[in-house]
N, C-alpha and C positions, 0 to 999 in steps of 0.2 A: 222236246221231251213232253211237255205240257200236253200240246196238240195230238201228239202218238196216243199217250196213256188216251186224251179224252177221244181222241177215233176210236179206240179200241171200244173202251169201257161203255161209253155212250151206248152204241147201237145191242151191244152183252144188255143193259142193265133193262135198255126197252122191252125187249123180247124176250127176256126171263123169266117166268112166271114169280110171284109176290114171295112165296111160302121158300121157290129153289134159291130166291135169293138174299132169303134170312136166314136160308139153313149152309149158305158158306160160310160168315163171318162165327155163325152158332157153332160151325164144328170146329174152326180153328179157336172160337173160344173154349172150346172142352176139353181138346187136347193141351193147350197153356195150363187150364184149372189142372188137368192129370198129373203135370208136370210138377208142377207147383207142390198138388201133393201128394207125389212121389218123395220130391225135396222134402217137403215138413217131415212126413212119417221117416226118413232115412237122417237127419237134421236136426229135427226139432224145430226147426225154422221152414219159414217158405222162402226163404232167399238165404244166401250165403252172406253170413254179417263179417264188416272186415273191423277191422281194430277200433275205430271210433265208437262201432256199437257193441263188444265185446269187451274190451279193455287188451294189454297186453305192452310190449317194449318197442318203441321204437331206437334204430343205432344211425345217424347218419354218418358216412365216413370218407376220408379224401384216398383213394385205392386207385391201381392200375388193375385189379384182379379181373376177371371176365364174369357175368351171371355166372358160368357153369362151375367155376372154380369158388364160389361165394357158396354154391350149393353144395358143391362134396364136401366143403370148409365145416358146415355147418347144419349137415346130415343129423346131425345125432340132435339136433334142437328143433322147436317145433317152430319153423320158419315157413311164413302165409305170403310174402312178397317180398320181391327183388325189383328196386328202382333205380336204374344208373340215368345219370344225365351228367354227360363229360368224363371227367375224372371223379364223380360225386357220386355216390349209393348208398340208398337208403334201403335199410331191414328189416321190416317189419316180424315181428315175433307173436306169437300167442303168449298169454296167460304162462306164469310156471312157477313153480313154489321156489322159496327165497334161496334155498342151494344152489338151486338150477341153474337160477337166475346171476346167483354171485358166480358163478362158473364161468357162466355165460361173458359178464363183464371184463373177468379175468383176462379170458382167451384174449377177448376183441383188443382190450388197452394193453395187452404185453404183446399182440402183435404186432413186427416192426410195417410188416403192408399197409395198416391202418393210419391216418393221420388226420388232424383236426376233427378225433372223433364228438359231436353230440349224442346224448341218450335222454329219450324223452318217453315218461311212463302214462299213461290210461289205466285210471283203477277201476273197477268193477261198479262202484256205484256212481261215479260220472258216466261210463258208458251207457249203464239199466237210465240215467236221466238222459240221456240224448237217446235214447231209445223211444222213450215216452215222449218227448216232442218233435220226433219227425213223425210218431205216429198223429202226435196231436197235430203236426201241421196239415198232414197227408187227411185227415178224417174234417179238418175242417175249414179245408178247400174245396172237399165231395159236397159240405153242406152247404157251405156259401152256395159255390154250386148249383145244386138243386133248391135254394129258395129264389136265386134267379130266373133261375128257370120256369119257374111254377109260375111268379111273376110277372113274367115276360108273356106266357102264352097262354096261362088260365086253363090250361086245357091237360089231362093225366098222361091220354098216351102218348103222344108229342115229347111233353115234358121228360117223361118216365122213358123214352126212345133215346132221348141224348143225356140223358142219366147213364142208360146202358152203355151207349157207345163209346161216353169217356171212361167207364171203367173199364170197359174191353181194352180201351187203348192203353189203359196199366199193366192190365196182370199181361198181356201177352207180351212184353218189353219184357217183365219181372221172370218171365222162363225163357224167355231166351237168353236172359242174365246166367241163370242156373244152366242155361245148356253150354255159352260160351265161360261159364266161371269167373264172372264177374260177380265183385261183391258189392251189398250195400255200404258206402259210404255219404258222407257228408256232402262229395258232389253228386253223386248217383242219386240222391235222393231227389237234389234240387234240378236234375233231368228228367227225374219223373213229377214232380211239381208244374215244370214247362210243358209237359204232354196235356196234362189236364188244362192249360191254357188253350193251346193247340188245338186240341180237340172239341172243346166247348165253342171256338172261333168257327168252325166250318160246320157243325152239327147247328149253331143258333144262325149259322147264315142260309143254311137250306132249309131249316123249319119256319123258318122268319118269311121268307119269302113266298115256301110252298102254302103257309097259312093264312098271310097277312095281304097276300099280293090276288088278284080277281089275277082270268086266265085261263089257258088250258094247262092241264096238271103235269103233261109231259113237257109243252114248253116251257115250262117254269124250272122243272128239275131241270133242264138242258142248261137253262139259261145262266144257273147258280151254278150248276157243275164247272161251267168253263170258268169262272170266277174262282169257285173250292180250289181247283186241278192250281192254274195257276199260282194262289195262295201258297199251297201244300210242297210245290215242285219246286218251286221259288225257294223258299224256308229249306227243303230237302239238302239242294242244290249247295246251297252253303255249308251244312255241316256235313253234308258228302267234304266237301274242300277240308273244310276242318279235322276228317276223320283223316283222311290222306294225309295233309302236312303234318300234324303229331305223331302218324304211327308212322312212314314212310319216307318223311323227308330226308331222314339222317342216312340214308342209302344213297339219295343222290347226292347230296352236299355234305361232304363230311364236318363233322362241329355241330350239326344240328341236331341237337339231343332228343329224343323220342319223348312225350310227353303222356306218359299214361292215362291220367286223368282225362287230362280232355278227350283221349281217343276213344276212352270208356263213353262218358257222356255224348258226345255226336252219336257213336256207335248206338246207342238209347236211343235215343231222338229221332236217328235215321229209322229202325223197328218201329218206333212209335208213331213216327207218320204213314209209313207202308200201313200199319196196324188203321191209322187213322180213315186213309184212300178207302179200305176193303167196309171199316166199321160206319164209314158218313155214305159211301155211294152202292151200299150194298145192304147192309143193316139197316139204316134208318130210312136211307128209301124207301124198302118194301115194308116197313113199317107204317108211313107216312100211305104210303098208295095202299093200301090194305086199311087203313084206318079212312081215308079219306074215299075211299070209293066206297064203302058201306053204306047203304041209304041210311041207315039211323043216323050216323055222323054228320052225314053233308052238310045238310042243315045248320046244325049245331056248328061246325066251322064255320058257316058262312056266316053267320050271326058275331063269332069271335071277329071276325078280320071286318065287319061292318064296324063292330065298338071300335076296336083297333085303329 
């Protein structure tokens, strides 16, 4: 697979001109932004928050019912997720005023379907705080980030190129979230945490190299791409597996309970490496040879990678 993508892509990225091949990753980043806020303006949000960052009821209970029978059950209430794993379903509820809510309990604990039920609540101002530090973690991972960065290469456009690329490689995971209806939760976030690792990993290994290393400019991007490709398809390759055995397995081997969460998070990770491939060998490429073939720069690089 490695090999394929890098036959393909390789001989694309040579004969590309600089500007056609920052204006792929630039459109597919515009249409993610559109998306996103399409979501905020229809929302209020740019992502679809699930209960950990809303607040709202959860019911865990011991049932034979099927999802579809869980849903006409419980139509009239504002129910965001159905999780069965075995004989076990959990219900996740929205926000509802206290009548509703005693209703609600009612139904569940005088129904004889239900057994060994749990009920676990999320209030309003525990959610608005895990609000505020996933954002705090998500904004100062961007800045760690970028003072490595800056660090590392001393030099703006470079720096400021895989600055771009790892946030490319967020928001376009984050609308494809809103296009599949995946919401933010506590693991989703810590999937898009992993992409900014991911992505700072292949962006600081082809500027690393394209800057730090003497050479000719095309052998050197060849030379790192087979390295990246590898990296990225490796890494892919696995939470491919991952994504299939939680959402799929339970089809072949009966007993084996679909695992949402996780299918959610691979499913991330898989966007976000594709998102990565397109944002490190097409973005910052033509960033990198557009920056580095300017006579005012040359220079000015070649001096960086002599300190260096």
């Amino acid at each position: 697979m490695r090999f394929e993508l890098y036959n393909y892509l390789h001989p694309f990225i040579q004969k590309t001109e600089n500007k056609k091949l920052i204006a792929i990753p630039l459109a597919v980043l515009a249409v993610a932004l559109l998306i996103i806020a399409f979501t905020t303006i229809k929302t209020g949000s740019p992502i679809a928050l699930g209960m950990d960052f809303v607040g709202g009821t959860q019911f865990s209970v011991t049932t034979t019912l099927t999802e579809e029978q869980l849903e006409d059950m419980f139509s009239a209430y504002p129910l965001n997720d159905i999780r069965i794993s075995g004989n076990r379903a959990v219900l996740q509820f929205s926000l509802m005023e206290t009548d509703e809510l005693n209703a609600l309990e009612k139904e569940i604990r005088g129904n004889s379907a239900f057994k060994d039920i749990e009920e676990q609540q999320v209030s309003p101002i525990y959610s608005e705080d895990l609000q505020r530090k996933a954002l705090l973690a998500i904004g100062l991972s961007f800045i760690g980030m970028a003072i490595v960065v800056f660090i590392i290469f001393r030099q703006i456009i470079p720096s400021l190129a895989v600055i771009l690329s790892a946030a490319a490689d967020i928001i376009i995971p984050i609308a494809f979230m809103n296009i599949f209806g995946i919401e933010l939760t506590l693991g989703t976030v810590a999937a898009l945490l992993m992409l900014i690792g991911y992505s700072v990993d292949s962006d600081i290994l082809l500027t690393n190299k394209v800057l730090k290393r003497s050479g000719n400019l095309d052998d050197k991007i060849s030379g790192v791409m087979r390295t990246g490709m590898l990296m990225t398809t490796t890494t892919a390759a696995a939470f491919l597996v991952m994504f299939l055995v939680s959402t799929f397995a339970h089809y072949i081997i009966p007993g084996i309970p679909p695992i949402p969460l996780m299918s959610q998070i691979s499913l991330i990770v898989l966007i976000g490496l594709l998102a990565d491939i397109l944002n490190t060998w097409f973005l910052n490429v033509g960033i990198l040879r557009t920056y580095l073939t300017n006579p005012k720069t040359r220079s000015k690089a070649k001096k960086g990678g002599r300190r260096a």
